[in-house]
C-alpha positions as CSV (number, residue, x, y, z in Angstrom):
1,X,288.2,15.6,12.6
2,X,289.4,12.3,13.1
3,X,286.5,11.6,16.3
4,X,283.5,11.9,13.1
5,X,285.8,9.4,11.3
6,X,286.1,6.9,13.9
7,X,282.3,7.4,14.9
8,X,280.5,7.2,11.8
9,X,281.7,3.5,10.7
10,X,280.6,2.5,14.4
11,X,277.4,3.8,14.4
12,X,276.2,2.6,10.9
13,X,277.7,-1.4,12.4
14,X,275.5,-0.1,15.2
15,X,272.5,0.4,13.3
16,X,272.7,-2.3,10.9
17,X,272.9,-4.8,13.7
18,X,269.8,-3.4,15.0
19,X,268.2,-3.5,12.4
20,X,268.9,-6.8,11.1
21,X,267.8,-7.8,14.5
22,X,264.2,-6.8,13.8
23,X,263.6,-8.6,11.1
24,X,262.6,-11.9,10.5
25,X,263.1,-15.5,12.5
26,X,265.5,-14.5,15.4
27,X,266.6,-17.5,17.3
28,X,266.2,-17.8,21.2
29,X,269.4,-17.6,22.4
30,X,268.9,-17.2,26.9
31,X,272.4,-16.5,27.5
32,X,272.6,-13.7,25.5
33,X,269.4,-12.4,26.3
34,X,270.4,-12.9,30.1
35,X,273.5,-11.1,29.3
36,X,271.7,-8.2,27.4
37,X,269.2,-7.8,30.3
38,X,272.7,-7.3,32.8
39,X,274.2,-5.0,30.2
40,X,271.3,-2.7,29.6
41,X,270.5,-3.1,33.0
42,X,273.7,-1.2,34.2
43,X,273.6,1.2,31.5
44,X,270.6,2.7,33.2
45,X,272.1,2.4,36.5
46,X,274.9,4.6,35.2
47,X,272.9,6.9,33.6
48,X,270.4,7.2,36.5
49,X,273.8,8.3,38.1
50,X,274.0,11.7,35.9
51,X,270.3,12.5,38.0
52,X,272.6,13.1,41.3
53,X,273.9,16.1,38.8
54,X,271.1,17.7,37.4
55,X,267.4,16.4,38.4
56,X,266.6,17.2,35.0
57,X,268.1,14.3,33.8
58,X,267.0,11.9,35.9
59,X,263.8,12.7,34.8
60,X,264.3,12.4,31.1
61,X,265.4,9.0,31.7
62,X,263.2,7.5,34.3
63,X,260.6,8.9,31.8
64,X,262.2,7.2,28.7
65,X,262.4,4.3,30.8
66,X,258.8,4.0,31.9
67,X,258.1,4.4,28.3
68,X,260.1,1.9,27.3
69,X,258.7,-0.3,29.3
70,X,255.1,0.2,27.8
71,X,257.0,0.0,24.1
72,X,258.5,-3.7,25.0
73,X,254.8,-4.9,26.7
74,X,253.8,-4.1,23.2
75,X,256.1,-5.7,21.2
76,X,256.0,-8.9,23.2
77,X,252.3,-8.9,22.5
78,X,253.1,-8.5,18.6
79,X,255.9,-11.2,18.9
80,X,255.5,-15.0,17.5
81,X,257.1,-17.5,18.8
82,X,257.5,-20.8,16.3
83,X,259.5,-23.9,16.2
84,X,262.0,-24.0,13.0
85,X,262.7,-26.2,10.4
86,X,265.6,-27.6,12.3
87,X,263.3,-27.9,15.4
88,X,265.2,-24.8,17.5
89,X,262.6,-22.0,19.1
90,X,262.5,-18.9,17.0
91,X,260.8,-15.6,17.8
92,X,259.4,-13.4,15.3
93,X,259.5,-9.7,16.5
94,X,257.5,-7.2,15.0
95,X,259.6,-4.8,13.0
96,X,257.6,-1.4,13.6
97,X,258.7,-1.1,17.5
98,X,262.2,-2.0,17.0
99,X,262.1,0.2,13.5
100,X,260.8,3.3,15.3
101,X,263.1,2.8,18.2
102,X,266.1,2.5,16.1
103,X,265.2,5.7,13.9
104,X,264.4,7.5,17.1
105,X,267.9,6.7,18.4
106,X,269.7,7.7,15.2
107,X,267.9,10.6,14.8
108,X,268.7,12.1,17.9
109,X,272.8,11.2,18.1
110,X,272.6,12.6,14.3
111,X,271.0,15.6,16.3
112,X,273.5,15.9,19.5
113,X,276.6,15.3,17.0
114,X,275.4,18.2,14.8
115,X,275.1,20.4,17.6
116,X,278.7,19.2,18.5
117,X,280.4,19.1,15.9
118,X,281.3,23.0,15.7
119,X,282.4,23.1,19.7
120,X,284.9,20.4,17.9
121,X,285.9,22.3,15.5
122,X,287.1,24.8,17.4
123,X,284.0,27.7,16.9
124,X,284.2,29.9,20.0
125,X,280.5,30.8,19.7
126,X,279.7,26.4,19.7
127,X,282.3,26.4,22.7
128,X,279.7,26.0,25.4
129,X,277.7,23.3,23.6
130,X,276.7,20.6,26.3
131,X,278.4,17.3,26.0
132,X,276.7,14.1,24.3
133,X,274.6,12.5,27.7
134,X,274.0,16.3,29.3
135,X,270.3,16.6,27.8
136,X,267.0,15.3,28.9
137,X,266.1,14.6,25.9
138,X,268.8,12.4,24.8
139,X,268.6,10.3,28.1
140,X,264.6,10.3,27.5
141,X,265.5,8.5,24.2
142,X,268.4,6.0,25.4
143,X,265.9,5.4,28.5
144,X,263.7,4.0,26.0
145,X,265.7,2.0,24.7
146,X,266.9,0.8,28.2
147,X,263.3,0.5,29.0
148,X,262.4,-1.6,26.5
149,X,264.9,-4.1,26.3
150,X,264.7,-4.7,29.7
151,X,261.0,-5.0,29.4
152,X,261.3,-7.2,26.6
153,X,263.7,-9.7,26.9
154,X,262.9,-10.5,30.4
155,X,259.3,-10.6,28.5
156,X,260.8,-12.9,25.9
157,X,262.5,-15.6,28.2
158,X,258.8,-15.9,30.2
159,X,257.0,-16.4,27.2
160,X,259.7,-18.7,25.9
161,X,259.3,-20.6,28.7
162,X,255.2,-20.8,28.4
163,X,255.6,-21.5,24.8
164,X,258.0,-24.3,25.6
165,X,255.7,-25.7,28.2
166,X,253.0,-25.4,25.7
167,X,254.8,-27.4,22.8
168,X,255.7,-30.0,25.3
169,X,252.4,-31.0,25.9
């Protein structure tokens, strides 16, 4: 009882970073978008790891992935990039992909942690319920997210550096 306890309050700071992150002026901050390429970056060469288990896996990922990839080349074609008040670069995502993402996400750990949540309480018949990452479906969705990211903020610091070219001129 106490995992649901500890999880909950972390997913909901989660999501509302997320979110907040989709809305509005963000500022163009390389380092961190550097570091958030690395980061997601190895969380899909770990996951890619679970594919030496079960092929099935691998797939639902590499798929995400792929799809992800398509998700952030449209985003960065809905994304603005403007100069702020104070002069700095800001970009202006567009709220849907990153909404739809995020929902997607949420919905399906809701999903898993439903499923899971009577093989924690002890039920013998919930007993063989598979663990959190051991679905193709639920790699398929975090290698969308993976996907994207990847896809766009690599997209991000290229246009960033065109739009910077561009302003200089």
């Amino acid at each position: 009882m106490v995992m649901p306890l500890v999880m909950a309050p972390l997913m909901a700071l989660v999501v509302w970073r997320r979110v907040r992150s989709q809305f509005g002026r963000q500022p163009v901050r390389r380092k961190r978008m550097l570091a958030r390429i690395v980061v997601f970056g190895a969380i899909g060469a770990l996951l890619a790891l679970s594919g030496f288990r079960d092929l099935r896996l691998l797939e639902g990922l590499l798929g995400g992935v792929l799809a992800g990839a398509a998700l952030g080349l449209l985003g960065l074609r809905l994304t603005r990039f403007e100069r702020g008040a104070d002069g700095a670069d800001v970009y202006l995502p567009n709220p849907w992909v990153g909404g739809v993402l995020t929902a997607l996400l949420v919905a399906r750990l809701a999903w898993r942690f439903m499923v899971m949540m009577p093989a924690a309480a002890g039920s013998a018949a919930a007993a063989s319920a598979p663990p959190l990452g051991n679905s193709p479906l639920t790699l398929l969705v975090f290698g969308l997210l993976v996907g994207y990211y990847l896809c766009y903020f690599t997209g991000l610091l290229i246009h960033h550096r065109r739009f910077q070219r561009a302003q200089a001129r």
